[in-house]
VOBA-1610 file (N, C-alpha, C; in pm, whole numbers, padded with zeros to 5 digits, always signed):
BEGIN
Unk+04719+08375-15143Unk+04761+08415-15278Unk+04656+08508-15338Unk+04701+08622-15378Unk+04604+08707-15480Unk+04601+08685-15623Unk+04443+08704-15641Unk+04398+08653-15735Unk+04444+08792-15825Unk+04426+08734-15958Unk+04482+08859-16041Unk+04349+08892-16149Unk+04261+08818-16130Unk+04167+08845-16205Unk+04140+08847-16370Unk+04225+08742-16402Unk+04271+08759-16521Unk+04130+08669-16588Unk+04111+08754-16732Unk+03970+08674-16794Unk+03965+08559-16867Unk+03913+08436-16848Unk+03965+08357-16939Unk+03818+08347-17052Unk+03821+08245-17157Unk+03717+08266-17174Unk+03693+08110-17246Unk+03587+08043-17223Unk+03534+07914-17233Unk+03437+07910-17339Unk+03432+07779-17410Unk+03357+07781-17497Unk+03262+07652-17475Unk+03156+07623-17445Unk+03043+07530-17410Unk+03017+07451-17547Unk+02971+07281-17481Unk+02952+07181-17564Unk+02866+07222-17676Unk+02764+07343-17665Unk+02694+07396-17723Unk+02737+07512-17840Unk+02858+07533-17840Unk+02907+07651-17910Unk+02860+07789-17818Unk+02812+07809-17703Unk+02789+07941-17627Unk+02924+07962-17553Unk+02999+08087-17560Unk+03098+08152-17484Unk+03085+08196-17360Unk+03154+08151-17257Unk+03146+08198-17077Unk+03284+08297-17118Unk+03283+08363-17057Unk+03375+08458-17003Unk+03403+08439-16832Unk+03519+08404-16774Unk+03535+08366-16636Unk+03639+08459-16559Unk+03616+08503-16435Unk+03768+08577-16353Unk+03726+08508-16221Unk+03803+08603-16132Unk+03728+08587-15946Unk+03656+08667-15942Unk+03576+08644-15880Unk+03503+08777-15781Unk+03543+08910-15766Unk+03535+08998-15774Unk+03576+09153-15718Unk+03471+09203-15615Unk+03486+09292-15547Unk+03437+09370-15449Unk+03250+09459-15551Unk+03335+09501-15655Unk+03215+09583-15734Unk+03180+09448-15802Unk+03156+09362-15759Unk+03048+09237-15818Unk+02928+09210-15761Unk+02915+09315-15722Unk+02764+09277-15599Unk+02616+09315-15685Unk+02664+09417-15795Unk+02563+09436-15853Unk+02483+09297-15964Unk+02646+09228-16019Unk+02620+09098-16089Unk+02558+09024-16046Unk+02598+08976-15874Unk+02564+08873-15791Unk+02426+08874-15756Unk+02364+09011-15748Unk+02220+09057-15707Unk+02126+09019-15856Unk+02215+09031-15984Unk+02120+09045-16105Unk+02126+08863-16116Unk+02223+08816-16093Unk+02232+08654-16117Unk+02130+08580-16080Unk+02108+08684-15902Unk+02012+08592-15797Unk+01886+08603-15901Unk+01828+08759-15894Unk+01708+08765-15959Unk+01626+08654-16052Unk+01796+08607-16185Unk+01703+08531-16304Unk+01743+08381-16245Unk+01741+08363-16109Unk+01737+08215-16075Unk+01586+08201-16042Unk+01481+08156-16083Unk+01341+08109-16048Unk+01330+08119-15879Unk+01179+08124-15875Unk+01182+08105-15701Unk+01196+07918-15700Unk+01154+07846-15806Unk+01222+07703-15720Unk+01361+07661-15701Unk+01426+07747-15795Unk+01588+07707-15781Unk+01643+07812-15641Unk+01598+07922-15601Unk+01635+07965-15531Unk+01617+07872-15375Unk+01507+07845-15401Unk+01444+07772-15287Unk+01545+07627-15244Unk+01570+07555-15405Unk+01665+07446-15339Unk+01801+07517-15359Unk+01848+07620-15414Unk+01994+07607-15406Unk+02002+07691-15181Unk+01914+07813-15177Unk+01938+07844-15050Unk+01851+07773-14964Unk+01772+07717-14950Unk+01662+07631-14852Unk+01639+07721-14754Unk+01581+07815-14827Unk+01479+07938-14770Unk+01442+08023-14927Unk+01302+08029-14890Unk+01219+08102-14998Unk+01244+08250-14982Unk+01404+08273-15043Unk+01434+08413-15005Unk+01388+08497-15167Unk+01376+08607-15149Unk+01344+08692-15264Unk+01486+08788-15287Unk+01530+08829-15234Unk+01641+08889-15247Unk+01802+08881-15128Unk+01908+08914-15210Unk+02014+08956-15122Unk+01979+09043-15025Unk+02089+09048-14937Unk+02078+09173-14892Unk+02225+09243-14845Unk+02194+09344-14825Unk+02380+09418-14857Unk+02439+09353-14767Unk+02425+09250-14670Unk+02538+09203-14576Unk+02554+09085-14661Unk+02470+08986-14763Unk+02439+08894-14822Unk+02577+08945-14896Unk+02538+09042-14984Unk+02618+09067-15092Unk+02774+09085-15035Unk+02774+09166-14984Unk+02919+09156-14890Unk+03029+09042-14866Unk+02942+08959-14812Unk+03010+08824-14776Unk+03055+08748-14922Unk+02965+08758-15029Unk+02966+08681-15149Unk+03085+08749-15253Unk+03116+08863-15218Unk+03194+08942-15321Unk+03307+09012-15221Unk+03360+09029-15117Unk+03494+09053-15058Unk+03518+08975-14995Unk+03583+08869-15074Unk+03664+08754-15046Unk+03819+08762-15033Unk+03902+08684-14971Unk+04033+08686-14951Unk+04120+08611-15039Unk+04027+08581-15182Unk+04108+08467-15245Unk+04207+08358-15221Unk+04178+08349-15089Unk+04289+08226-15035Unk+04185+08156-14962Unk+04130+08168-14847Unk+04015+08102-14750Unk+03917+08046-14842Unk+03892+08202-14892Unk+03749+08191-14964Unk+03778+08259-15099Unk+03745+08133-15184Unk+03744+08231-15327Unk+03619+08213-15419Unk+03603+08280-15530Unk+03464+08263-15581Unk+03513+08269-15716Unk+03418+08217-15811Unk+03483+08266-15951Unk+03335+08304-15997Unk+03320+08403-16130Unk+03202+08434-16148Unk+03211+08440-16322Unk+03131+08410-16388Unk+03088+08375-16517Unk+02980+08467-16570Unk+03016+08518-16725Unk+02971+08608-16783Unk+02949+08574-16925Unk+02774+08630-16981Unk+02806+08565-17141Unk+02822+08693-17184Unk+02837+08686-17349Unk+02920+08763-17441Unk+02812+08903-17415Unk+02715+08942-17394Unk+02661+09057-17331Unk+02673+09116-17209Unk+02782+09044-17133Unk+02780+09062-17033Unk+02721+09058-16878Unk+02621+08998-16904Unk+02517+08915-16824Unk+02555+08793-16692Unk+02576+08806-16592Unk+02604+08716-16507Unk+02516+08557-16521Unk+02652+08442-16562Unk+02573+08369-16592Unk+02570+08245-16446Unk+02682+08246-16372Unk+02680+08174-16258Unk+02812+08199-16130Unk+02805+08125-16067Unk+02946+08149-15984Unk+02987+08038-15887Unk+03087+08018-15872Unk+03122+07902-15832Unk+03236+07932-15720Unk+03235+07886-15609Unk+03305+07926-15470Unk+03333+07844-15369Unk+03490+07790-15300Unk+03473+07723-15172Unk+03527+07842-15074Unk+03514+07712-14960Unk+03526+07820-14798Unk+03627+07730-14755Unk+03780+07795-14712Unk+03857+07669-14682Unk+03781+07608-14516Unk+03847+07496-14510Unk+03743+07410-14337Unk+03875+07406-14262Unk+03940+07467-14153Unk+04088+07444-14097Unk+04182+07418-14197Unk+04281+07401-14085Unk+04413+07348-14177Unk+04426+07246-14246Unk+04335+07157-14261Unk+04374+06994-14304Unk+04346+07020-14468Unk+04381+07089-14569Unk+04337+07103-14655Unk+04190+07098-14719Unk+04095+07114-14648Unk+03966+07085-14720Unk+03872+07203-14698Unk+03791+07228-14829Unk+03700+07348-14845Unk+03578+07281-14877Unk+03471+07398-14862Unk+03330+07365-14884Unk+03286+07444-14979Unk+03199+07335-15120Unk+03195+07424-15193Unk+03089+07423-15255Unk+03049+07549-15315Unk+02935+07570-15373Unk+02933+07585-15496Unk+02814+07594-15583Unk+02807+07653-15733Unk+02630+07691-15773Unk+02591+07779-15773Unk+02460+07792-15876Unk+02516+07858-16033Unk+02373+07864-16080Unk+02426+07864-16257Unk+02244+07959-16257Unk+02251+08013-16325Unk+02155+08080-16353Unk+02060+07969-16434Unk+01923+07978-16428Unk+01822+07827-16516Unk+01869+07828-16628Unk+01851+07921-16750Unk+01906+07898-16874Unk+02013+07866-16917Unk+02096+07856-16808Unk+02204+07831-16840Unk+02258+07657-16813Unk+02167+07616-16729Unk+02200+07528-16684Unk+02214+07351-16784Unk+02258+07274-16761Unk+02299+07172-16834Unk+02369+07253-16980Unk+02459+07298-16943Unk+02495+07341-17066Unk+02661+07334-17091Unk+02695+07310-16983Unk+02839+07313-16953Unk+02887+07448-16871Unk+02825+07520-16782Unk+02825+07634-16736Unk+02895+07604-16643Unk+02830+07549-16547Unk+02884+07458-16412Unk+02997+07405-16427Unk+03053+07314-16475Unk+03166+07290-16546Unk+03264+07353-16547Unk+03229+07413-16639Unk+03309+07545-16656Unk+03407+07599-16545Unk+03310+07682-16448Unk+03314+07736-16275Unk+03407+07641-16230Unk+03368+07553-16195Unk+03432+07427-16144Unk+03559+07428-16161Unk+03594+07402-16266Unk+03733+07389-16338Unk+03828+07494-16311Unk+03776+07613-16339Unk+03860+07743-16269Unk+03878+07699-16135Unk+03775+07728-16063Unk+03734+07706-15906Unk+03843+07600-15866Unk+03871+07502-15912Unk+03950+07369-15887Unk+04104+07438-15910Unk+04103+07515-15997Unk+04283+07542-16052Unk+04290+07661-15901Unk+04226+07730-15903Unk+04255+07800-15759Unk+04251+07730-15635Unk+04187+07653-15625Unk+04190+07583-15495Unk+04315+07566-15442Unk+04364+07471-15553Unk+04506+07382-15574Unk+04638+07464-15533Unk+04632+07646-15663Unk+04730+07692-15590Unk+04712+07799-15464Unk+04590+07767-15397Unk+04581+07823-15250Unk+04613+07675-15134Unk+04665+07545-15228Unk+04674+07453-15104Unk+04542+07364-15026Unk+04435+07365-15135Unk+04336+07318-15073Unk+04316+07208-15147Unk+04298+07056-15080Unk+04350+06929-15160Unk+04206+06931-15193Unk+04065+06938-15117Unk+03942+06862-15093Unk+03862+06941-15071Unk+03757+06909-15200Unk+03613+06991-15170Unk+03538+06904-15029Unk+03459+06954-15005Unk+03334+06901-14922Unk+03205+06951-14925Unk+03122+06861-15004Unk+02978+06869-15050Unk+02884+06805-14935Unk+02797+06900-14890Unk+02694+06843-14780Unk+02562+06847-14858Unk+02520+06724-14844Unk+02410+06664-14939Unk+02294+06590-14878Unk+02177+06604-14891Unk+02091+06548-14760Unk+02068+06393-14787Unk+02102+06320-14722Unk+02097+06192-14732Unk+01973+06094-14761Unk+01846+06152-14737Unk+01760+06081-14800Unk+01701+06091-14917Unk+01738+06123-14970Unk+01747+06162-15124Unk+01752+06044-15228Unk+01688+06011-15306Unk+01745+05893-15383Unk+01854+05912-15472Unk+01862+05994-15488Unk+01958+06083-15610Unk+02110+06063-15532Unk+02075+06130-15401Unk+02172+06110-15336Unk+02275+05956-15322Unk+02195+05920-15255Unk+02210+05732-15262Unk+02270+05659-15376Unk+02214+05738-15488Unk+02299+05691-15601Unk+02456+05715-15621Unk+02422+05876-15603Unk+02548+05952-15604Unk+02665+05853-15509Unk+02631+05815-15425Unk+02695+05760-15297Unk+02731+05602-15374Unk+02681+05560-15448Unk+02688+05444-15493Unk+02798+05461-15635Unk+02804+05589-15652Unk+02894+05590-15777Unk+03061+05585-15709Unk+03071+05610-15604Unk+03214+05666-15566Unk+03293+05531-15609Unk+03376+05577-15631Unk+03478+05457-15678Unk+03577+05446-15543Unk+03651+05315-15581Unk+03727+05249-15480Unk+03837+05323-15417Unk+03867+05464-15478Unk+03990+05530-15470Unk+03881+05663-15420Unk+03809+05689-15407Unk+03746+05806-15322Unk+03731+05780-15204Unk+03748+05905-15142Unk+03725+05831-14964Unk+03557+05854-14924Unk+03532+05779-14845Unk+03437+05754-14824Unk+03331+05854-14725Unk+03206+05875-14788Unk+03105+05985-14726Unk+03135+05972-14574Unk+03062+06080-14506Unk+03074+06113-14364Unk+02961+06177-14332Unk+02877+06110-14227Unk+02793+06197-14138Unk+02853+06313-14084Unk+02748+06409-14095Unk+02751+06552-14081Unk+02633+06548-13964Unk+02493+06504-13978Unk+02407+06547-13933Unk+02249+06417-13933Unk+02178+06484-13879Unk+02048+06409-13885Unk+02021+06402-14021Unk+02017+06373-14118Unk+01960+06328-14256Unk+02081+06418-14358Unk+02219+06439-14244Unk+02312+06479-14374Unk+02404+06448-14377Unk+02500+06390-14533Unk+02625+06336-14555Unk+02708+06425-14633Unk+02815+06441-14604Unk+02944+06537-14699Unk+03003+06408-14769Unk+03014+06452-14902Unk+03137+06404-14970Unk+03217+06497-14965Unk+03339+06381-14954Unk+03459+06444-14957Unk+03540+06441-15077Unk+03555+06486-15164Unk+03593+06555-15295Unk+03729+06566-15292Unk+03851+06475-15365Unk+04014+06510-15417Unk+03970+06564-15541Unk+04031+06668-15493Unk+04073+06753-15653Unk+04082+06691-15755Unk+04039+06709-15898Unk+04072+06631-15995Unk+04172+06689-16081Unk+04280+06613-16146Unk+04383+06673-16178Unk+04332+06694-16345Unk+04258+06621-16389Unk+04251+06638-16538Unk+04122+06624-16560Unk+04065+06767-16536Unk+03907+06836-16572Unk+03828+06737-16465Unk+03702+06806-16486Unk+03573+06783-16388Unk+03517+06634-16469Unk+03461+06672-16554Unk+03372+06589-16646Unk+03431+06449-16611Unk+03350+06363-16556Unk+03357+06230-16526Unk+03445+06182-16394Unk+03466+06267-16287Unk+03503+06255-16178Unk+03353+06283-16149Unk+03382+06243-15977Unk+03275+06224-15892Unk+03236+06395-15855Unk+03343+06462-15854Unk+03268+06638-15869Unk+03202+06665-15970Unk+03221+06612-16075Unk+03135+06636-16203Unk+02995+06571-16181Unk+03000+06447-16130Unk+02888+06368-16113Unk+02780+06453-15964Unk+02857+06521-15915Unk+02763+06544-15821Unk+02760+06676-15838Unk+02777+06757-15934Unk+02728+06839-15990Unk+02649+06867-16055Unk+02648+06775-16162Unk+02513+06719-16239Unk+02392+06696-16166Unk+02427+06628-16061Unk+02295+06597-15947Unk+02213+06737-15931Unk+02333+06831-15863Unk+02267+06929-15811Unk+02207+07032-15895Unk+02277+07058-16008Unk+02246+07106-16119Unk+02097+07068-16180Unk+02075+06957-16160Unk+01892+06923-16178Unk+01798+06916-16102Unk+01880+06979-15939Unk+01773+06993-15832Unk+01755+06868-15763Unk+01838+06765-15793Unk+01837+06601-15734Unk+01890+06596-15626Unk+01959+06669-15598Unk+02063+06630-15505Unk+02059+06775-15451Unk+02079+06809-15304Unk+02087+06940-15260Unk+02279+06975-15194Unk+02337+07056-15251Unk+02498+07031-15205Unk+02511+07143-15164Unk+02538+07152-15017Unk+02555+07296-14970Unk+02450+07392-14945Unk+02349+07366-14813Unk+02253+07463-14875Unk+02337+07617-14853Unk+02264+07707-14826Unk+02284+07846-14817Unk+02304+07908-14716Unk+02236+07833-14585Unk+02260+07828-14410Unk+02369+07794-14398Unk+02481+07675-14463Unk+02577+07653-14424Unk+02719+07722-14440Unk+02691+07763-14600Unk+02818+07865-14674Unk+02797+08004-14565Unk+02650+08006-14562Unk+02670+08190-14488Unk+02719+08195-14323Unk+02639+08055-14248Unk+02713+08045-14115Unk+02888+08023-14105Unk+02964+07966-14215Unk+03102+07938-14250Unk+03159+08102-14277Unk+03101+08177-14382Unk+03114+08340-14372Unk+03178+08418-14248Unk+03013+08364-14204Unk+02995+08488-14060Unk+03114+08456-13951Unk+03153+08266-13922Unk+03223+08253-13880Unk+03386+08314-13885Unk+03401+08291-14033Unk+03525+08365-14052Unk+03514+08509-14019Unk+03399+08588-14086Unk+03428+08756-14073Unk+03438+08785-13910Unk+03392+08711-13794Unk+03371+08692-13663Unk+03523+08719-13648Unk+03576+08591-13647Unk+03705+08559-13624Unk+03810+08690-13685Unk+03792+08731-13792Unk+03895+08853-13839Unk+03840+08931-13750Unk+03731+08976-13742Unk+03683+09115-13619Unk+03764+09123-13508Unk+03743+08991-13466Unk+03818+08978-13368Unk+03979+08989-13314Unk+03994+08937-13449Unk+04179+08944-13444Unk+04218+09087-13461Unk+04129+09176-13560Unk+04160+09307-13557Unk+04133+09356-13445Unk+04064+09368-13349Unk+04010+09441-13232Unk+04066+09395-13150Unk+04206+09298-13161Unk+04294+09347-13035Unk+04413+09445-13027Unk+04421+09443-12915Unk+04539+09572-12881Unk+04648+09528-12974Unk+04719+09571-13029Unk+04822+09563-13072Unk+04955+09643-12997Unk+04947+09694-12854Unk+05023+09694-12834Unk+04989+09585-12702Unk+04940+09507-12696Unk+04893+09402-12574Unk+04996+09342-12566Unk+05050+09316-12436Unk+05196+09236-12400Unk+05294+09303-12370Unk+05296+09484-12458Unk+05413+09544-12452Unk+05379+09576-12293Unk+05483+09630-12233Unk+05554+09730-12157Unk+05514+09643-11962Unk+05536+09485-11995Unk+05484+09402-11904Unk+05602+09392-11792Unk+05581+09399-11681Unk+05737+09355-11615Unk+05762+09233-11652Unk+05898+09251-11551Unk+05992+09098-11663Unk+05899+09054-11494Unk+05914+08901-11571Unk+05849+08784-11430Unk+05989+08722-11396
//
């Protein structure tokens, strides 16, 4: 489904205005100014690498999206200033995506995140994607907690890895705030909890842009003009 890009515009617990759409292609300049006013410690835990900048293949991947696989939504205050962005990657057919969100520091605990989310969630839904999936490092205390909040009707975490667990995330039908996506947003949002580092969204990328290369770079007339068997 194509996104239409239509602006909505949000108003925070605080009285501050977000302005929200998807992603576009000419968003790379936003996405590069966003990275900048994230600190080097938030950069450090949201990508888990002490990177200093994008880089044009970085930017690429983050801003020509297919709004169906992969969609992103991106947030703006009333100057126009990139204030965060929020994005899953669908995982196969079984309905479930992986998803991310940073928020620029000043912005953060403010209802920004939130915000993202909530869009991010209404697209999911009408691209068919039932379930986020948050990969979160398991020794974490923050984490542990997080893991201790799930209620009886969430399904239950899953090893991923040596010291890592995914939650698995149902859509929430009526807003973020006080579902377990809200709650483990908040986590990450204070640096408690690590969800998604930056190795994983970009290896999920490369995978997909792989896979289209590929499908484009075959013959398209392959099969024709075969004898009959």
């Amino acid at each position: 489904m194509t996104a239409d890009h239509e602006i909505s515009e949000e108003t925070l617990r605080d009285g501050s205005t977000l302005f929200l759409r998807e992603v576009r292609p000419d968003d790379k300049g936003a996405i590069a100014e966003g990275f900048e006013r994230l600190s080097p410690e938030s950069r450090y835990r949201r990508f888990f690498t002490p990177m200093n900048r994008l880089s044009d293949a970085d930017l690429k991947y983050l801003t020509e999206v297919d709004h169906s696989d992969h969609e992103a939504v991106i947030a703006f205050d009333r100057d126009g200033g990139p204030v965060g962005v929020a994005r899953y990657v669908r995982i196969g057919d079984d309905g479930e995506a992986e998803v991310a969100v940073a928020v620029a520091d000043d912005w953060q605990g403010r209802g920004a995140g939130t915000a993202l989310l909530e869009r991010l969630v209404q697209r999911a839904r009408e691209n068919g994607v039932e379930r986020f999936v948050a990969s979160v490092l398991s020794e974490n205390a923050e984490a542990l907690e997080l893991f201790r909040s799930i209620s009886p009707g969430d399904p239950s975490p899953r090893r991923a890895g040596p010291g890592q667990v995914e939650l698995i995330i149902e859509l929430p039908r009526d807003g973020v705030r006080g579902t377990l996506l809200g709650r483990a947003l908040r986590s990450a949002a204070g640096g408690r909890v690590e969800i998604h580092p930056w190795r994983l969204i970009k290896d999920r990328l490369q995978a997909i842009g792989d896979a289209r290369a590929r499908s484009h770079s075959r013959d398209p007339s392959e099969g024709e003009n075969r004898p009959d068997r």
